[in-house]
C-alpha positions as CSV (number, residue, x, y, z in Angstrom):
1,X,106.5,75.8,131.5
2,X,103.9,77.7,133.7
3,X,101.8,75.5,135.8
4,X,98.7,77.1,133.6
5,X,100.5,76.1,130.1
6,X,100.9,72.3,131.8
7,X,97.3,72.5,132.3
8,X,96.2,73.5,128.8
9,X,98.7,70.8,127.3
10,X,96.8,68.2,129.3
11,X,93.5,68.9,127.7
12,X,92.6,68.6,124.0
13,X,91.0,72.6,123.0
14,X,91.2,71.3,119.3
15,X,87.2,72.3,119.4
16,X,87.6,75.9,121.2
17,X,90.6,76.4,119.0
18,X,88.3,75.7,115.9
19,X,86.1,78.0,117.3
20,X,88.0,80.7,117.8
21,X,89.2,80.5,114.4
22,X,85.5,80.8,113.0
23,X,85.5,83.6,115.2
24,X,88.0,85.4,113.5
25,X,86.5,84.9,110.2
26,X,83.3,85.9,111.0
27,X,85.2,89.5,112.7
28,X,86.2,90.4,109.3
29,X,83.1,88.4,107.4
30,X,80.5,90.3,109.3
31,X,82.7,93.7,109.2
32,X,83.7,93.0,105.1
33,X,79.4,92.8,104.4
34,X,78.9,96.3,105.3
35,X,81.2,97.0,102.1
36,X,78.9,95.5,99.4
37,X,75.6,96.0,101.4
38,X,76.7,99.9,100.7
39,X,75.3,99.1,97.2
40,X,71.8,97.8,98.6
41,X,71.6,101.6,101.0
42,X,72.9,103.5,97.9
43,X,69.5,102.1,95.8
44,X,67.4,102.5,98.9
45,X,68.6,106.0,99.3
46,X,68.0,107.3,95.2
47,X,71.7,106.4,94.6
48,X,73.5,108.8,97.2
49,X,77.1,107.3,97.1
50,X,77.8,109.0,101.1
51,X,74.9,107.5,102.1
52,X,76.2,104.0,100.9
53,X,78.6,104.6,103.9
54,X,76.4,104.5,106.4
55,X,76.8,100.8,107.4
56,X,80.5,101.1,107.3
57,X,80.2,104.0,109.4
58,X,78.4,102.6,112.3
59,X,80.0,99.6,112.6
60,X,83.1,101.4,112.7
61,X,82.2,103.8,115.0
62,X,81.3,101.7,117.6
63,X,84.7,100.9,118.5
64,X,84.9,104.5,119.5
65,X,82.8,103.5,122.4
66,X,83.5,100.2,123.3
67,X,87.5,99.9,122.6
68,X,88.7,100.6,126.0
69,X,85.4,99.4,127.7
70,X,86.4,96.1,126.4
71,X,89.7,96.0,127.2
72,X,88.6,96.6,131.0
73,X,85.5,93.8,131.2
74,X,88.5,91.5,129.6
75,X,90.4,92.7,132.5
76,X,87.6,92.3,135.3
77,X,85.6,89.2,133.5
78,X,88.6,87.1,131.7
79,X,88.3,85.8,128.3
80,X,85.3,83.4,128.4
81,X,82.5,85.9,130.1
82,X,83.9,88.4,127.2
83,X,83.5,85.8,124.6
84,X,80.7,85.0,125.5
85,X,79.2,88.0,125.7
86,X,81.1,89.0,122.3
87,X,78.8,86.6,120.6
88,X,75.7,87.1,122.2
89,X,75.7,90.8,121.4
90,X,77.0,89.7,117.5
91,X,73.8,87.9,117.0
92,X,71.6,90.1,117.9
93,X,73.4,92.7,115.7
94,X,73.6,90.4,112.6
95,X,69.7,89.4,113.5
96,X,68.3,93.1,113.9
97,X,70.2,93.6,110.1
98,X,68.3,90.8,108.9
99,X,65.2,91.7,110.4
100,X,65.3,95.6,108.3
101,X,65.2,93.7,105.6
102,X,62.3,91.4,106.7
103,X,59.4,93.7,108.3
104,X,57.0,95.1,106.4
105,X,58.6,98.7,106.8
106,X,58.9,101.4,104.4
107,X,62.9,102.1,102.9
108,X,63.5,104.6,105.5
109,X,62.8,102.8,108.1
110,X,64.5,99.9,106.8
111,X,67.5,101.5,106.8
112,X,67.4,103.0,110.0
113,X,66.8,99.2,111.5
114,X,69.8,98.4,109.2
115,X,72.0,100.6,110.9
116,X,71.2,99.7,114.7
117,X,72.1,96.3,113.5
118,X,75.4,97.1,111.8
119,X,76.2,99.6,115.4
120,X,75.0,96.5,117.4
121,X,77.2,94.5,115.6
122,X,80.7,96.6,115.7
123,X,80.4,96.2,119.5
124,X,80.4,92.6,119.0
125,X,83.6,92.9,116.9
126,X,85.4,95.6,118.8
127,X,85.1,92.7,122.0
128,X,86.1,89.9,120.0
129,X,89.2,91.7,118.5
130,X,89.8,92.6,122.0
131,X,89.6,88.7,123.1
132,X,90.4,86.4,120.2
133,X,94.2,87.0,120.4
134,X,94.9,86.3,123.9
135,X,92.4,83.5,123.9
136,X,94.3,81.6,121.4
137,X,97.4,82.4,123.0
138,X,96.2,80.9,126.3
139,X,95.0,77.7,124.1
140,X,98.4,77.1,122.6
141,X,100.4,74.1,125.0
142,X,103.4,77.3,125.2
143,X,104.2,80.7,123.8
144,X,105.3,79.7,120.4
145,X,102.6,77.3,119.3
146,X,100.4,80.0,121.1
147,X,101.5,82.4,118.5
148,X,101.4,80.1,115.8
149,X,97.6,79.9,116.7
150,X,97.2,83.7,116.8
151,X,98.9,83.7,112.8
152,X,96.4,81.3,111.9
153,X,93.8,83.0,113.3
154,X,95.0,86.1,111.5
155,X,95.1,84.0,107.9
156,X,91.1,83.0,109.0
157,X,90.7,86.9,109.5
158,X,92.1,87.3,106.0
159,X,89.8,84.4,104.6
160,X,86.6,86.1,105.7
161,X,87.5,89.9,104.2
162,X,87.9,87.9,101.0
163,X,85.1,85.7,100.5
164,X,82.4,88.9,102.2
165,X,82.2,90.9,99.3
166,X,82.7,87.7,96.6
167,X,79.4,86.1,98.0
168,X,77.2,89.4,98.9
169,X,78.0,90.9,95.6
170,X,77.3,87.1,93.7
171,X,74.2,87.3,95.7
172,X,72.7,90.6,95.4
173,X,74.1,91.2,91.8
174,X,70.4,90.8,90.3
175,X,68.3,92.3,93.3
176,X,70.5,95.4,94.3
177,X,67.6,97.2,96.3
178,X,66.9,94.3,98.9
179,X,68.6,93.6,102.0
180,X,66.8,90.7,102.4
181,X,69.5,89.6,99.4
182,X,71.6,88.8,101.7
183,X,69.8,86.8,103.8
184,X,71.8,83.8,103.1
185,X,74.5,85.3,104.6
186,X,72.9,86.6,107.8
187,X,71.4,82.9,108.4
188,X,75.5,81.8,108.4
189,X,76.6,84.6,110.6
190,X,73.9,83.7,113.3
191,X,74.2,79.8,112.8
192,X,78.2,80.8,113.9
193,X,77.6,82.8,116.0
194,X,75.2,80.8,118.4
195,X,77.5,77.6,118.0
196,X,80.2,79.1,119.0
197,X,78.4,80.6,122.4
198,X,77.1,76.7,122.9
199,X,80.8,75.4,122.6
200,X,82.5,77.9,124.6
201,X,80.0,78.2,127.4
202,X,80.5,74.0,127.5
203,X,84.0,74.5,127.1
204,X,86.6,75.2,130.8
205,X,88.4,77.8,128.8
206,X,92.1,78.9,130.8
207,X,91.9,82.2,132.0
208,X,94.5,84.8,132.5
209,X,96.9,84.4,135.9
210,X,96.5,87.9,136.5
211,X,92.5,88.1,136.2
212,X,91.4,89.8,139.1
213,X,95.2,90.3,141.3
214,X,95.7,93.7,140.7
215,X,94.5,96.2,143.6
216,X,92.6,99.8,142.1
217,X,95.3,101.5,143.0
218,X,98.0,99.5,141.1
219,X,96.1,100.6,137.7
220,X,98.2,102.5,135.4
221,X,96.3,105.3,134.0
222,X,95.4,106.7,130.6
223,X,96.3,110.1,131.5
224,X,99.7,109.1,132.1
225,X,100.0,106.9,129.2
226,X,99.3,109.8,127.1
227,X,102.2,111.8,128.4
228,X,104.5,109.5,125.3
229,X,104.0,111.7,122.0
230,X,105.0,108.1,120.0
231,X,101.7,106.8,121.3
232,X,99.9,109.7,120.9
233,X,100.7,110.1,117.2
234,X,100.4,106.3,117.0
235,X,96.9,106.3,118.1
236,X,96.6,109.0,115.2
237,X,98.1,106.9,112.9
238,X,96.2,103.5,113.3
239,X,92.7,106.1,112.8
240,X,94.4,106.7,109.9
241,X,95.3,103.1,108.7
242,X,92.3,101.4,109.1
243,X,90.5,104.4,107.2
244,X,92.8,103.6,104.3
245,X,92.4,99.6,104.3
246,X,88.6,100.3,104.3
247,X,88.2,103.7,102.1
248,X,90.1,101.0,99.3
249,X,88.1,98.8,99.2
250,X,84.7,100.2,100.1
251,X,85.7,103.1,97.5
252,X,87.2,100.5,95.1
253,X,83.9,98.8,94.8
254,X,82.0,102.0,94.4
255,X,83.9,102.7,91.6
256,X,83.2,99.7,89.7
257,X,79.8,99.7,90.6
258,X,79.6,103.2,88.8
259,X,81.1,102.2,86.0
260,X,78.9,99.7,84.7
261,X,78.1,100.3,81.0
262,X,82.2,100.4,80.7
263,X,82.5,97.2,82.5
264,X,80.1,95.4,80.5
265,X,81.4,96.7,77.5
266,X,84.7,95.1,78.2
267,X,83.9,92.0,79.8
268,X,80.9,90.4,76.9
269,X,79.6,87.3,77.0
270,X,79.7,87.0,81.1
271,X,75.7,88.4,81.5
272,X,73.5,91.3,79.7
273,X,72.6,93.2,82.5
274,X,75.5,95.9,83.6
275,X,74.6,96.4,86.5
276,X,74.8,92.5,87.5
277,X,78.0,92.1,85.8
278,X,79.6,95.1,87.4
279,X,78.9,94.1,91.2
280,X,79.6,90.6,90.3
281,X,82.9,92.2,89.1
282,X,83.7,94.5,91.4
283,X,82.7,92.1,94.5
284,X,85.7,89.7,93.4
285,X,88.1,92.1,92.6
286,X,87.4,93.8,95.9
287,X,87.8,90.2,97.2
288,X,91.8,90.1,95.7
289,X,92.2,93.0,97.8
290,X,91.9,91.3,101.0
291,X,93.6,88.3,99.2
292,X,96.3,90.5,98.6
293,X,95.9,91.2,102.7
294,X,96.4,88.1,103.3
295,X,99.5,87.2,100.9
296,X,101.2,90.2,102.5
297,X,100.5,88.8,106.3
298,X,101.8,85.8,105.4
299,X,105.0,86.9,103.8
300,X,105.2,89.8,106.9
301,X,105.2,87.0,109.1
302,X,108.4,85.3,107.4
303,X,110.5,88.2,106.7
304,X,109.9,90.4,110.1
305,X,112.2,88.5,112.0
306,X,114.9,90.2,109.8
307,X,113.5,93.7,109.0
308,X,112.4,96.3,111.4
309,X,108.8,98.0,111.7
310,X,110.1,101.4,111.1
311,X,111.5,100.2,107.6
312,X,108.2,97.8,107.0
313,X,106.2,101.0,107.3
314,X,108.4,103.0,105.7
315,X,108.2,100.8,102.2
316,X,104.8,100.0,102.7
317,X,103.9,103.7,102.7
318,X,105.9,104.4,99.9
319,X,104.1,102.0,98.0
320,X,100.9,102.8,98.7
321,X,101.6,106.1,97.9
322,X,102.8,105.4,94.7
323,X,99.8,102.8,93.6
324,X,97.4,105.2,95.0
325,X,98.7,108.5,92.8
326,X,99.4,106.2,89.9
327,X,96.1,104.7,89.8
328,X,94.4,108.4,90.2
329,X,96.2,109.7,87.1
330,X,96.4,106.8,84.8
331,X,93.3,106.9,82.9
332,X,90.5,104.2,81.7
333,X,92.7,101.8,80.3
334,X,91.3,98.4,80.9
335,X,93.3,95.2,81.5
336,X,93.3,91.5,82.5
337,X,93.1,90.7,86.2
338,X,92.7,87.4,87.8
339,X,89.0,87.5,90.3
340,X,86.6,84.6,91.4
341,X,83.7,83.9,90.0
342,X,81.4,82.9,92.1
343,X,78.4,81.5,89.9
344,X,81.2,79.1,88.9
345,X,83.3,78.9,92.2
346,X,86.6,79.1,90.1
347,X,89.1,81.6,89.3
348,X,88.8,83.4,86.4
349,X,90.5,86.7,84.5
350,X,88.0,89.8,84.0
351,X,88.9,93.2,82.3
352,X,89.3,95.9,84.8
353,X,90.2,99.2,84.7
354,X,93.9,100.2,85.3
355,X,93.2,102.4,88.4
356,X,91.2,99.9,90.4
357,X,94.1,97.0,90.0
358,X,96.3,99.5,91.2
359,X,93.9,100.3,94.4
360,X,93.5,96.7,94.6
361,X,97.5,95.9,95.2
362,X,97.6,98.3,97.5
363,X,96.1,95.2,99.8
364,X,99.9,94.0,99.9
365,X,101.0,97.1,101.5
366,X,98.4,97.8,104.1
367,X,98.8,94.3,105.2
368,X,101.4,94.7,107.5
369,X,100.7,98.5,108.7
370,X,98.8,97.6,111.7
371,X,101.7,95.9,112.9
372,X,104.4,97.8,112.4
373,X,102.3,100.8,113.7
374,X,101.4,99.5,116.9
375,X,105.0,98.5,117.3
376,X,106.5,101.8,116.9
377,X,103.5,103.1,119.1
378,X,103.9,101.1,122.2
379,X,107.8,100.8,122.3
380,X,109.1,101.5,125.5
381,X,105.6,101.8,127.1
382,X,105.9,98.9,130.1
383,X,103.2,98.6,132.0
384,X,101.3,101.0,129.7
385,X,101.1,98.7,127.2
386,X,97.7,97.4,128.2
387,X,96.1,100.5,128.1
388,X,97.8,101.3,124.9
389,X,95.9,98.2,123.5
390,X,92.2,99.7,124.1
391,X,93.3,102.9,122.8
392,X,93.8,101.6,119.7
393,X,90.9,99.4,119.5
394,X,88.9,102.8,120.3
395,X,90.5,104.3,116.9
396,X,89.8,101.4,115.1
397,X,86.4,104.1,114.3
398,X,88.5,105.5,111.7
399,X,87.7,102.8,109.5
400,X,83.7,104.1,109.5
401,X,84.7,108.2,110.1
402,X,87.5,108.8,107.0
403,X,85.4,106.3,104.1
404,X,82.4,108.6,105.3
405,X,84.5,111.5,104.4
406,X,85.8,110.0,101.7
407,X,82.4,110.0,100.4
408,X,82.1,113.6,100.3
409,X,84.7,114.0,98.2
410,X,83.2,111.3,95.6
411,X,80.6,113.1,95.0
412,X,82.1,115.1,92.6
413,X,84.7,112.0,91.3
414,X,85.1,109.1,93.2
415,X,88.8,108.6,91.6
416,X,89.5,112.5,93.0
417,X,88.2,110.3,96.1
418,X,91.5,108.4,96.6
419,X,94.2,111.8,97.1
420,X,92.1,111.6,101.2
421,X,93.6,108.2,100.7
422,X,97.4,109.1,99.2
423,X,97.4,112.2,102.1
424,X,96.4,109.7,105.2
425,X,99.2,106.8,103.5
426,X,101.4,110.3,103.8
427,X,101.1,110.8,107.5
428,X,101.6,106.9,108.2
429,X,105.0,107.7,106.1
430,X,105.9,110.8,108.1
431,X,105.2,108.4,111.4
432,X,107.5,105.9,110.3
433,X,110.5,109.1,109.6
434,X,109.8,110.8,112.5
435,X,106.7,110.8,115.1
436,X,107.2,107.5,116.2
437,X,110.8,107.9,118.0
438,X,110.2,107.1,121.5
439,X,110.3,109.7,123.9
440,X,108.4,111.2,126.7
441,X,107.0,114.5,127.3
C-alpha cells in the first residue's frame, strides 16, 4: 500500500464520497433535463421539432471545447481546484436556465438565455466527467474498493438519466410552454450543487502523486498520439456512441410526444388532456431507457471479467441494430410496458407503441459501448493514454451534433429518424470487426 492510500485509510471521506456520488447524479440529471425541456423550446418555437434540439445541442457541444482543456487544468490544478471549479461553473449554468424562464423577456429571448445556460452548463459536466472518476478512486482505502466506488458512482450516474425525464415530464406535462416548469428542478440542481462546493472546499481531498512532477518537456503529445489509426477511429466511434445513446432517447420522447391523440386513445382513464398524458408517458418510458442503462452496467460489470470488449461491442451492436430496424418497420401496434408514474410514485404498465419499446431496450445494449470502445481505442497506447482520455471527453459533442441531425431527418418522419441511428450502431459494429486492431501508422 502506497504511503497516499495509508493516508486516505486513516481518514473517514464517507461525506466527500457521498458527495461525489451526488455529483455523478446530477452529471447525468442536469445533462438528462435538456431531453424533456426539448418539449418546452419546441412550443416556444411554433412546434419546430430541430429546434427542440437546441439544448441538447449546446450542452453537448461544449465538451468540444473544454474536453482536453479539462483534462490539462486536472493535470496542472489536481482534483479539488477542478472540482471545485466544476461546480461553481454548474451553478451558474443551471441558474442562467432558470433565470430565461424568470425575466420578463419575450420567447426569443428566453430561449436564447436558455441556451447560454444549457452551454454554461456542459462545461460544468465535461470537468466533472473529467474528475469524478479519479476522485473516487483516490478516496477508496486501495485500488479495488477504489473501483468499487467508481461502479457506484456509475449506478448514481444511471439513477439520475432515469428519474430527469420521469420528474420534468411529470412536471411540465400540463404547462408545456414554460421553462419556469421546471423550476423545481433547477432549485435541486443549485441546492447540490453549492453543497457540494461547501463540503469539498472544507474537505483535505488526496491529490494525485504525480500533480505537478512532470517537466514540459516530458509531455507526450497529441500529434503523436494520433499517429495509432485504433485511436483515431475510436475517437470517431465514441462521437458516434454517445449520438446514439442520446438521439434514443431524445428522439424516443419526440415520438411519443407527437403521437398524442394515439396515446390517449390507448391508455383511458389516466387524464383527458393528450397532450398531458403523452409527455407524462413518454417521460417514463424514456426513463426505462436509462433504467435499462443501468441494468446493462450492472450486469457488464459482472460478466466482463470473462468476455472481451471486442465481442461486448460486437453483440451489442448487433443488437442494437436489430431493435433499431425492427422498431422502424414494425408498425403502430401498441402493447403493455412497465413505466413510473410519477403522480403516484409507483410502477405502473402503460400501452405503448411497439417501435418505441423496441428503441427503449436498446438502453441494454448501449450500456456497455462506452466501455468497450474506449478499451479497444486506447489498447497499447502507454503513456498516451492520458491524452487519449481528453480526446474523448472532446467527442463526447456528438451527443448534441448527431440528435441535431437527427432532427433534420424528423422532419419528414421521426421513425425514418432512427436509420442515422441503425447507420452510426453500424460503424460501432465495423469498429469492433476491424478498425480497432491496434496498430501504428
Amino acid at each position: 500500500m502506497s504511503q497516499d492510500q495509508k493516508t486516505v485509510a486513516k481518514r473517514n471521506y464517507t461525506l466527500p464520497i457521498a458527495i461525489m456520488f451526488a455529483l455523478f447524479f446530477m452529471i447525468a440529471f442536469v445533462t438528462g433535463y435538456q431531453n424533456p425541456l426539448g418539449e418546452v423550446i419546441k412550443e416556444m418555437t411554433g412546434g419546430n421539432v430541430v429546434l427542440s434540439q437546441l439544448g441538447t445541442l449546446a450542452n453537448f457541444i461544449a465538451y468540444a471545447f473544454m474536453g482536453y482543456p479539462a483534462g490539462k487544468l486536472l493535470e496542472a490544478k489536481g482534483y479539488r481546484f477542478t472540482a471545485l471549479l466544476a461546480v461553481t461553473v454548474g451553478f451558474i449554468g443551471v441558474f442562467i436556465t432558470y433565470l430565461s424562464g424568470l425575466l420578463p423577456v419575450d420567447q426569443t429571448t428566453a430561449v436564447i438565455i436558455y441556451l447560454i445556460g444549457a452551454f454554461v452548463a456542459g462545461f460544468s459536466m465535461c470537468m466533472l466527467n473529467t474528475v469524478v472518476n479519479p476522485m473516487l478512486n483516490s478516496l477508496g482505502r486501495d485500488q479495488k474498493q477504489g473501483n468499487q466506488l467508481v461502479q457506484f458512482g456509475g449506478t448514481c450516474n444511471s439513477l439520475g438519466a432515469t428519474l430527469a425525464p420521469v420528474i420534468v415530464c411529470g412536471l411540465i406535462g400540463g404547462a408545456a410552454s414554460t421553462i419556469s416548469s421546471a423550476n423545481p428542478v433547477f432549485y435541486m440542481a443549485m441546492g447540490i450543487f453549492a453543497v457540494a462546493f461547501i463540503v469539498i472546499f472544507f474537505s483535505k481531498l488526496p491529490e494525485s502523486p504525480d500533480l505537478g512532477k512532470k517537466k514540459a518537456g516530458e509531455q507526450p503529445r497529441v500529434a503523436d498520439a494520433l499517429k495509432y489509426p485504433h485511436l483515431v477511429w475510436g475517437l470517431v466511434a465514441i462521437f458516434c456512441y454517445v449520438g446514439i445513446e442520446v438521439g434514443i432517447a431524445n428522439w424516443t420522447l419526440q415520438y411519443l410526444t407527437g403521437s398524442a391523440e394515439a396515446i390517449s386513445a390507448n391508455n383511458p382513464g389516466i387524464g383527458t388532456d393528450p397532450k398531458v398524458v403523452a409527455t407524462t408517458i413518454a417521460g417514463t418510458i424514456v426513463g426505462m431507457y436509462w433504467l435499462f442503462m443501468l441494468i446493462g452496467r450492472l450486469c457488464g460489470g459482472i460478466i466482463g471479467g470473462n468476455v472481451s470488449s471486442r465481442a461486448m461491442l460486437i453483440a451489442t451492436s448487433v443488437g442494437a441494430i436489430i431493435l433499431t430496424v425492427v422498431g422502424i418497420n414494425i408498425g403502430n401496434d401498441y402493447l403493455p410496458f412497465i413505466g413510473f408514474d410519477s403522480s403516484t410514485l409507483s410502477f405502473g404498465t402503460f400501452n405503448v407503441p411497439t417501435s418505441a419499446i423496441l428503441f427503449v431496450c436498446c438502453g441494454l445494449c448501449t450500456s456497455v459501448m462506452w466501455g468497450a470502445i474506449f478499451n479497444l481505442a486506447v489498447e497499447g497506447l502507454g503513456k498516451y493514454t492520458a491524452i487519449a482520455s481528453g480526446l474523448f471527453m472532446a467527442m463526447v459533442c456528438g451527443g448534441g451534433i448527431l440528435p441535431a441531425l437527427q432532427g433534420l431527418i424528423a422532419k419528414t418522419s421521426v421513425l425514418s429518424s432512427f436509420w442515422l441511428i441503425a447507420g452510426l450502431t453500424a460503424y460501432l459494429l465495423l469498429y469492433a470487426l476491424v478498425l480497432s486492431k491496434p496498430r501504428k501508422a
